[in-house]
VEXTI-680092 format. One record per residue (C-alpha): residue number from 1; residue in one letter; x, y, z. Coordinates in nm, 4 decimals, decimal comma. Example, Ala and Ser with C-alpha at 12.3 -4.5 7.8 and 13.67 -1.06 7.14 Angstrom:
<pt num="1" residuo="a" u="1,2300" v="-0,4500" w="0,7800"/>
<pt num="2" residuo="s" u="1,3670" v="-0,1060" w="0,7140"/>
***
This chain:
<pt num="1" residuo="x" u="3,6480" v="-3,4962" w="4,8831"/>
<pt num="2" residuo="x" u="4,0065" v="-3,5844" w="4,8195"/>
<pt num="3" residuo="x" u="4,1664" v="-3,4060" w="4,5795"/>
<pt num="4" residuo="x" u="4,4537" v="-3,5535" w="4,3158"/>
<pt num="5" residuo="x" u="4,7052" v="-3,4064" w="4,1002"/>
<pt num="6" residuo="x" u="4,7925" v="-3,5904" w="3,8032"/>
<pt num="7" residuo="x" u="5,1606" v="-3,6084" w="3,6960"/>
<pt num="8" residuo="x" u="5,2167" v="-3,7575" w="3,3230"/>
<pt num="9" residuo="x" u="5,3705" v="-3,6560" w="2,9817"/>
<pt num="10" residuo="x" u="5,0607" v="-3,8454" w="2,8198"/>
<pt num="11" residuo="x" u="4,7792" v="-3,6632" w="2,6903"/>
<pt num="12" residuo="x" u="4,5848" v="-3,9202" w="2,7119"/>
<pt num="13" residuo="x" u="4,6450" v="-4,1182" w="3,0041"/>
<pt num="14" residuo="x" u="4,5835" v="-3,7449" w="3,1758"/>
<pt num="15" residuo="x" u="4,2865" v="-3,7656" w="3,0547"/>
<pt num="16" residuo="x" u="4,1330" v="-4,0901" w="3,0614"/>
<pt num="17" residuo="x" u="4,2888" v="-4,0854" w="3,4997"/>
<pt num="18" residuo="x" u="4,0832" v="-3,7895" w="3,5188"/>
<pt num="19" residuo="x" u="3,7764" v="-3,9035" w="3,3930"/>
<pt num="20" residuo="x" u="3,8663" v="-4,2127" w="3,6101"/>
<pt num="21" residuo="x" u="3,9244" v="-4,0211" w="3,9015"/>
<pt num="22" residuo="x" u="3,6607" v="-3,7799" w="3,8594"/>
<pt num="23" residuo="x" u="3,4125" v="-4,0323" w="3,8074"/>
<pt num="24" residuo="x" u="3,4121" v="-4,1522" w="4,1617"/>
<pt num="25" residuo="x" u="3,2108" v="-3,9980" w="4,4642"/>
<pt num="26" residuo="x" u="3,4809" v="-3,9176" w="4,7155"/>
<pt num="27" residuo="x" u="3,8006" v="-3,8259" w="4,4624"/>
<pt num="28" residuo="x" u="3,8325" v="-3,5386" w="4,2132"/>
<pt num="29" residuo="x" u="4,1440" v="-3,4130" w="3,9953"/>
<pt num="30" residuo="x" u="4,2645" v="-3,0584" w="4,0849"/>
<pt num="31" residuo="x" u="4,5570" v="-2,9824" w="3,8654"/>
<pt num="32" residuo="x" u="4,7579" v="-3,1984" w="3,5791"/>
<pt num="33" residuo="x" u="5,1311" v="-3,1822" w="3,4905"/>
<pt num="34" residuo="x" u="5,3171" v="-3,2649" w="3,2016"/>
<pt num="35" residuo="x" u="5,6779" v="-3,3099" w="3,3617"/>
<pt num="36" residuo="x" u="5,8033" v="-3,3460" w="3,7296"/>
<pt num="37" residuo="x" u="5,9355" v="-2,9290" w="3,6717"/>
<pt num="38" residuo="x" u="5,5721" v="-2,8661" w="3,6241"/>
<pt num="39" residuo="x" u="5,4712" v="-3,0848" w="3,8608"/>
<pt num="40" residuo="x" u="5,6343" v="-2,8515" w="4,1667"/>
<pt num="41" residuo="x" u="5,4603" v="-2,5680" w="4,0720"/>
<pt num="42" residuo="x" u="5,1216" v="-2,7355" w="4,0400"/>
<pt num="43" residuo="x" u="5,1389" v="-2,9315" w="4,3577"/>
<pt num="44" residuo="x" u="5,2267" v="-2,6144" w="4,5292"/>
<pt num="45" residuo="x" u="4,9501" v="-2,3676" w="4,3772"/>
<pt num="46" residuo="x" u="4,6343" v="-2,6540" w="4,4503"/>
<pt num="47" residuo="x" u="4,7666" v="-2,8388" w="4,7429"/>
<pt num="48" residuo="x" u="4,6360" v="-3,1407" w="4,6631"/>
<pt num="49" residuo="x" u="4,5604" v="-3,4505" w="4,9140"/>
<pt num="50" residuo="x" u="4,7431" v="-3,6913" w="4,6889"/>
<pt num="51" residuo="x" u="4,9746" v="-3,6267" w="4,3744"/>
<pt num="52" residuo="x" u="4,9932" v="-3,9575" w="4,1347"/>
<pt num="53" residuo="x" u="5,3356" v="-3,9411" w="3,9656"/>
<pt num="54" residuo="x" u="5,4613" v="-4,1149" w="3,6387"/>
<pt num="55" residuo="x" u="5,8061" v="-4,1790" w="3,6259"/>
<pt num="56" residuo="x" u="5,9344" v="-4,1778" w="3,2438"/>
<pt num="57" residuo="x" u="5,9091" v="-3,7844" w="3,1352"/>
<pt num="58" residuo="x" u="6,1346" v="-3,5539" w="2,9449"/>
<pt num="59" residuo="x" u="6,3546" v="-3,3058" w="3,1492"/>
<pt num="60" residuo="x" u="6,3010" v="-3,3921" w="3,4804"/>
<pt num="61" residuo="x" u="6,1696" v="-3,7227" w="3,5899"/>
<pt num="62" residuo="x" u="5,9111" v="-3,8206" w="3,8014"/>
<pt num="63" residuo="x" u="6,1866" v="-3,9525" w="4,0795"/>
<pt num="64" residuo="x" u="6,3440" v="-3,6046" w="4,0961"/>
<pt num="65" residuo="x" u="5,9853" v="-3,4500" w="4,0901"/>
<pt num="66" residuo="x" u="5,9554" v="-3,6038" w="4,4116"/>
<pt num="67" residuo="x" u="6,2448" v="-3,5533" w="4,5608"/>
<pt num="68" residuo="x" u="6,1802" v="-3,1259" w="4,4824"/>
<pt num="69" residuo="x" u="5,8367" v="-3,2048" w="4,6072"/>
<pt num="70" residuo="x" u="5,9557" v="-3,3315" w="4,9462"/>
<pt num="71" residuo="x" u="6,2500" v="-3,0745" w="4,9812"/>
<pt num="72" residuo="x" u="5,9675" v="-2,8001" w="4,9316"/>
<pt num="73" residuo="x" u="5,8046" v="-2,9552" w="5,2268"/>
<pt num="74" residuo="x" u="5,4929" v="-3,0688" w="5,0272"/>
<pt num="75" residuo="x" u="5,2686" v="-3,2689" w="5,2903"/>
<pt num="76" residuo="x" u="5,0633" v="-3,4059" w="5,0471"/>
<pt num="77" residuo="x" u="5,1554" v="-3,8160" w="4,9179"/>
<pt num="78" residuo="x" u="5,3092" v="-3,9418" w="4,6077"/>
<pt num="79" residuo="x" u="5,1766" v="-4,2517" w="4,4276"/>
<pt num="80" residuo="x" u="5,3570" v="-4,3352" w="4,1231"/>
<pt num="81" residuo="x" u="5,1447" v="-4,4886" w="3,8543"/>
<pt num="82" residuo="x" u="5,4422" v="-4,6086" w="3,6101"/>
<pt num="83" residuo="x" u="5,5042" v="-4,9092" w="3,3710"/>
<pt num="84" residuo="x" u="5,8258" v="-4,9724" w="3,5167"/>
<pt num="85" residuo="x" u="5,8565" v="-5,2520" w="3,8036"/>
<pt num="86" residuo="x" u="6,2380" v="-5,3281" w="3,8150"/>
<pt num="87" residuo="x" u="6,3448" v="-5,2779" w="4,1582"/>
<pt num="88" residuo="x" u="6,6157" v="-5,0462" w="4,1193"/>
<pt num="89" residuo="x" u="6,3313" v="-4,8110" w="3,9499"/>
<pt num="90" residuo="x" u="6,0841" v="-4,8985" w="4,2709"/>
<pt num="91" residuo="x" u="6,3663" v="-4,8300" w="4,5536"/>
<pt num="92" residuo="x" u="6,4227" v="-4,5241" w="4,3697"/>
<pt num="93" residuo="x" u="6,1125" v="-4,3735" w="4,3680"/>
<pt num="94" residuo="x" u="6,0431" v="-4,4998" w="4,7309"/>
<pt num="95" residuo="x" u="6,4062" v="-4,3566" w="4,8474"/>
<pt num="96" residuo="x" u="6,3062" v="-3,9947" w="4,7039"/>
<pt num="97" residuo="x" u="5,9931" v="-4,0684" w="4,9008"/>
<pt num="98" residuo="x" u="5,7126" v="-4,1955" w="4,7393"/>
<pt num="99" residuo="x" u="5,4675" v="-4,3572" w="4,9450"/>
<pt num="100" residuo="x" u="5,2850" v="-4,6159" w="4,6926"/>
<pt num="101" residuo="x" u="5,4019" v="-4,7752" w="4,3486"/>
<pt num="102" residuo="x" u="5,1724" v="-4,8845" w="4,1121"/>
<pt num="103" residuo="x" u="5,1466" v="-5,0217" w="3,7688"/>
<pt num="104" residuo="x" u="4,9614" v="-4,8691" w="3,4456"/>
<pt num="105" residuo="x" u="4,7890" v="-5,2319" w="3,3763"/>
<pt num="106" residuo="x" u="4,6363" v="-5,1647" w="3,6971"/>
<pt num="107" residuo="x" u="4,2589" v="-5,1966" w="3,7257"/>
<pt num="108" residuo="x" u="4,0715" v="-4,8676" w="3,7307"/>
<pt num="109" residuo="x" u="3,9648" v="-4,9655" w="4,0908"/>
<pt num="110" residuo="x" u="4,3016" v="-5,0287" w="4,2019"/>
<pt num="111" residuo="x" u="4,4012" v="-4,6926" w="4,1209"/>
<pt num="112" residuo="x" u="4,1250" v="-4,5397" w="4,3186"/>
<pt num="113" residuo="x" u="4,1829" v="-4,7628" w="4,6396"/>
<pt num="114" residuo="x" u="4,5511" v="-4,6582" w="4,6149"/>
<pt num="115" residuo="x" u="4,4566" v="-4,3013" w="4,6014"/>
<pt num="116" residuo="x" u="4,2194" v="-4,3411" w="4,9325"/>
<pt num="117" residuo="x" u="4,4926" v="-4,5708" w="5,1169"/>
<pt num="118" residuo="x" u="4,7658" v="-4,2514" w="5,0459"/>
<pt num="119" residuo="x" u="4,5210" v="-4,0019" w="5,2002"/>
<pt num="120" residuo="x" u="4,4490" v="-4,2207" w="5,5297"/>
<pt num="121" residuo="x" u="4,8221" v="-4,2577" w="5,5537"/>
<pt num="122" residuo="x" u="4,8872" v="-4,5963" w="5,4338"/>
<pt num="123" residuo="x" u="5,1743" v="-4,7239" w="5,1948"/>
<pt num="124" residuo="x" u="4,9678" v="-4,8692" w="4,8692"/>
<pt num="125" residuo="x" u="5,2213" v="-5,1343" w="4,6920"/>
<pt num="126" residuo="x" u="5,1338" v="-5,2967" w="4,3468"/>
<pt num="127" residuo="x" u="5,1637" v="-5,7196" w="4,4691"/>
<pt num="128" residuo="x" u="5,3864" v="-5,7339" w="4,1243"/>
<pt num="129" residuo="x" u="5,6361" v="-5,5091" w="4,2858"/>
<pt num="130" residuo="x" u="5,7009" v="-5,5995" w="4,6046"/>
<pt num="131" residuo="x" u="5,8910" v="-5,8909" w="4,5423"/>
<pt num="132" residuo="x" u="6,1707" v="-5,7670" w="4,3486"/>
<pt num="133" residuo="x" u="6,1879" v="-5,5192" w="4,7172"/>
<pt num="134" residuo="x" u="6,2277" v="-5,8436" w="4,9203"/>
<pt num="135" residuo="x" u="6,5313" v="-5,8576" w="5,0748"/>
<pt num="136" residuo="x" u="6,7643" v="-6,2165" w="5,0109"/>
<pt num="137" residuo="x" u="6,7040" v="-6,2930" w="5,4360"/>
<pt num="138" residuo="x" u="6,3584" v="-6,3191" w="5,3602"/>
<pt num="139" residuo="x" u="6,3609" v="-6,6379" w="5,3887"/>
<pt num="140" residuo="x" u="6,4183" v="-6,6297" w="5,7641"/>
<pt num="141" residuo="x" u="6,1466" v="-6,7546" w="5,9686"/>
<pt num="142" residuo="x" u="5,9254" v="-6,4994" w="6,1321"/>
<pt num="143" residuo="x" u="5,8872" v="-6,8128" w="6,4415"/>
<pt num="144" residuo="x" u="6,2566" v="-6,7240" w="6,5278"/>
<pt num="145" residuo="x" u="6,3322" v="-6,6623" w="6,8516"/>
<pt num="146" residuo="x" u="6,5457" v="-6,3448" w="6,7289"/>
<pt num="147" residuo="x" u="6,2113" v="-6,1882" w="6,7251"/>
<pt num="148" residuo="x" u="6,0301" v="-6,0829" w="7,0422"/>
<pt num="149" residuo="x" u="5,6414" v="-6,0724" w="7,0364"/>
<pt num="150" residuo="x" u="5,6524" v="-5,7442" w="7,0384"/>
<pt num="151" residuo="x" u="5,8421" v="-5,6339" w="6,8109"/>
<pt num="152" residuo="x" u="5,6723" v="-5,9060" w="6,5658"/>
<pt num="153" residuo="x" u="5,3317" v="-5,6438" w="6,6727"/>
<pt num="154" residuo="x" u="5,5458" v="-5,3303" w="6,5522"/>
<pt num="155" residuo="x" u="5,6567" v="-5,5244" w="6,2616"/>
<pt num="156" residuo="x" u="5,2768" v="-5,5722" w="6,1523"/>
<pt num="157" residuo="x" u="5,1830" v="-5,2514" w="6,1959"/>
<pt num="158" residuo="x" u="5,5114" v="-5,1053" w="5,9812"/>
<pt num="159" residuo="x" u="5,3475" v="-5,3538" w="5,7647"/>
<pt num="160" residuo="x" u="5,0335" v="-5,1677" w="5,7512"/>
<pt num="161" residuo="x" u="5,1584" v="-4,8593" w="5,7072"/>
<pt num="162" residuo="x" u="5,1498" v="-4,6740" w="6,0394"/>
<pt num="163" residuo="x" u="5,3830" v="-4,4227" w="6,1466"/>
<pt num="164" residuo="x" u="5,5912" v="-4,4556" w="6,4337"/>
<pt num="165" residuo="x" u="5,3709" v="-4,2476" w="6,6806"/>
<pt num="166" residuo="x" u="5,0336" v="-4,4318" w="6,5345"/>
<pt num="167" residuo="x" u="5,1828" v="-4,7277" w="6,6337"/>
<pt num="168" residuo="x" u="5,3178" v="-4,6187" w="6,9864"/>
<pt num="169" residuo="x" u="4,9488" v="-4,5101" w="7,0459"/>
<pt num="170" residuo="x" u="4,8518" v="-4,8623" w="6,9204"/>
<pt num="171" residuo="x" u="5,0505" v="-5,0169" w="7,1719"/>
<pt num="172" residuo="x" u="5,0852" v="-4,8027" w="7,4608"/>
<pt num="173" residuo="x" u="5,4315" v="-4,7502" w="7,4587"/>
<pt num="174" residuo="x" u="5,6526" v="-4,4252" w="7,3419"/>
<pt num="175" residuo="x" u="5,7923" v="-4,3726" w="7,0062"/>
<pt num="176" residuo="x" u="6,1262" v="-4,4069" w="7,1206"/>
<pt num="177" residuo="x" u="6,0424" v="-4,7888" w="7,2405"/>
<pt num="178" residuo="x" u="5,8740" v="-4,8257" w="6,8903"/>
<pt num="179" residuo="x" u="6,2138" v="-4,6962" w="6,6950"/>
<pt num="180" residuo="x" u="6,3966" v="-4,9288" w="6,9268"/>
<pt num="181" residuo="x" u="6,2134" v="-5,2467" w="6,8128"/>
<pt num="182" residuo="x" u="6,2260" v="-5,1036" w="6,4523"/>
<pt num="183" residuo="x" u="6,6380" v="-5,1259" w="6,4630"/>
<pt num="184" residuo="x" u="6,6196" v="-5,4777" w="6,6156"/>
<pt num="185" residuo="x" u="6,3890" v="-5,5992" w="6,3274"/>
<pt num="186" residuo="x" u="6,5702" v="-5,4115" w="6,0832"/>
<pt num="187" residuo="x" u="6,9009" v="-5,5898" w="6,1560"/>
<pt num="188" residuo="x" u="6,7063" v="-5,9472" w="6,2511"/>
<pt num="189" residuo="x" u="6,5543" v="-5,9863" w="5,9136"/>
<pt num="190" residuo="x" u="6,8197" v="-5,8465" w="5,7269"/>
<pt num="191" residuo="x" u="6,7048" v="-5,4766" w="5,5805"/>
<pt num="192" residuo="x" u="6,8047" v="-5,1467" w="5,6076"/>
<pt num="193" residuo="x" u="6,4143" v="-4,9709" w="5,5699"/>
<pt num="194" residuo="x" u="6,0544" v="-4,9580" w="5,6392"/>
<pt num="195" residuo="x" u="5,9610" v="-5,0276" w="5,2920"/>
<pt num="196" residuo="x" u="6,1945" v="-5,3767" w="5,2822"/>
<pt num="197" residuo="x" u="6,0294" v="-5,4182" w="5,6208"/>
<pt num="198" residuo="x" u="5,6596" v="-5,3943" w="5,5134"/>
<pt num="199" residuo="x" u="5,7277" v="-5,6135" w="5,2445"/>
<pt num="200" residuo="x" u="5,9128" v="-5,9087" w="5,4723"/>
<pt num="201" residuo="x" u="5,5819" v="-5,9254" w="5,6762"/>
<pt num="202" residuo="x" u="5,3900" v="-5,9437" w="5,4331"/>
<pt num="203" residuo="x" u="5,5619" v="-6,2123" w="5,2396"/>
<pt num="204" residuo="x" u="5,6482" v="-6,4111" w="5,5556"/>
<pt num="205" residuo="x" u="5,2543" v="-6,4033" w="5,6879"/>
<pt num="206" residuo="x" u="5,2939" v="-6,1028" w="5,9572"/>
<pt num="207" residuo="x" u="5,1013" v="-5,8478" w="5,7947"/>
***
């Protein structure tokens, strides 16, 4: 069972994500927050698998939430479920390190699937977000020669969310080799992160 924390200054949209949530087989809400302060101290007393964070709250937001969350060293994921998808709100959340970003208008399923990609590791990305992310040198052809096969292979797996030593075992190379190609693609295509990364191959057919 993967357990959830659900961080929102809405009553109501507590509630109805918890019966959401709870109504599923494999997923079940453990603690609720009103405001990213609360939010620490939850997270911290359940331990959760996955916390889903709203971004618009009194006092302190849900971007700061997550930043105290990772500087306590919380393991567990953050998903923001917002209504916000300008991108300096997205990069934001994903600098302070959030792993996913989705939407409220999201379908119920969505949410779930988003919840189950976080706890297997993966980077879930609402499709109406990711292309205020993309970088302007998107438009660069992935067929470039700038690009060596292989480092097109660690670009697809960046893509689908593995971490560096996930994708060294993938490969059968070390994780210094895999950072490596990860600064030559960074500077070939034109971006400066993993996220802007993920989002490049996907756009341009890699992923």
């Amino acid at each position: 069972m993967t357990t959830v924390v659900v961080v929102d200054d809405h009553r109501l949209v507590r509630a109805g994500l918890r019966t959401i949530i709870d109504a599923s087989d494999d997923l079940s809400v453990v603690g609720e927050a009103a405001d990213g302060a609360e939010a620490l101290g939850v997270v911290c007393a359940v331990e959760p698998d996955v916390v889903l964070m709203d971004l618009s709250m009194p006092g302190v937001d849900g971007v700061e939430a997550i930043r105290r969350l990772k500087a306590a060293g919380v393991p567990a994921p953050v998903v923001v479920l917002t209504s916000f998808a300008e991108a300096e709100r997205v990069r934001a959340a994903l600098e302070a390190g959030a792993v996913g970003y989705l939407l409220k208008d999201s379908e119920p399923r969505d949410v779930l699937d988003a919840v189950r990609a976080a706890s297997a590791g993966h980077a879930p990305l609402d499709p109406r977000v990711t292309r205020a992310l993309l970088p302007s040198s998107s438009q660069h052809a992935i067929g470039s020669p700038a690009l060596s096969g292989r480092e097109r292979e660690v670009l697809a797996q960046v893509a689908q969310g593995l971490a560096n030593k996930q994708i060294a075992r993938s490969l059968g190379i070390s994780e210094r080799t895999v950072k490596v190609h990860l600064g030559n693609v960074f500077r070939q295509i034109g971006v400066g992160d993993r996220t802007s990364a993920a989002l490049w191959a996907r756009d341009n057919g890699v992923a």
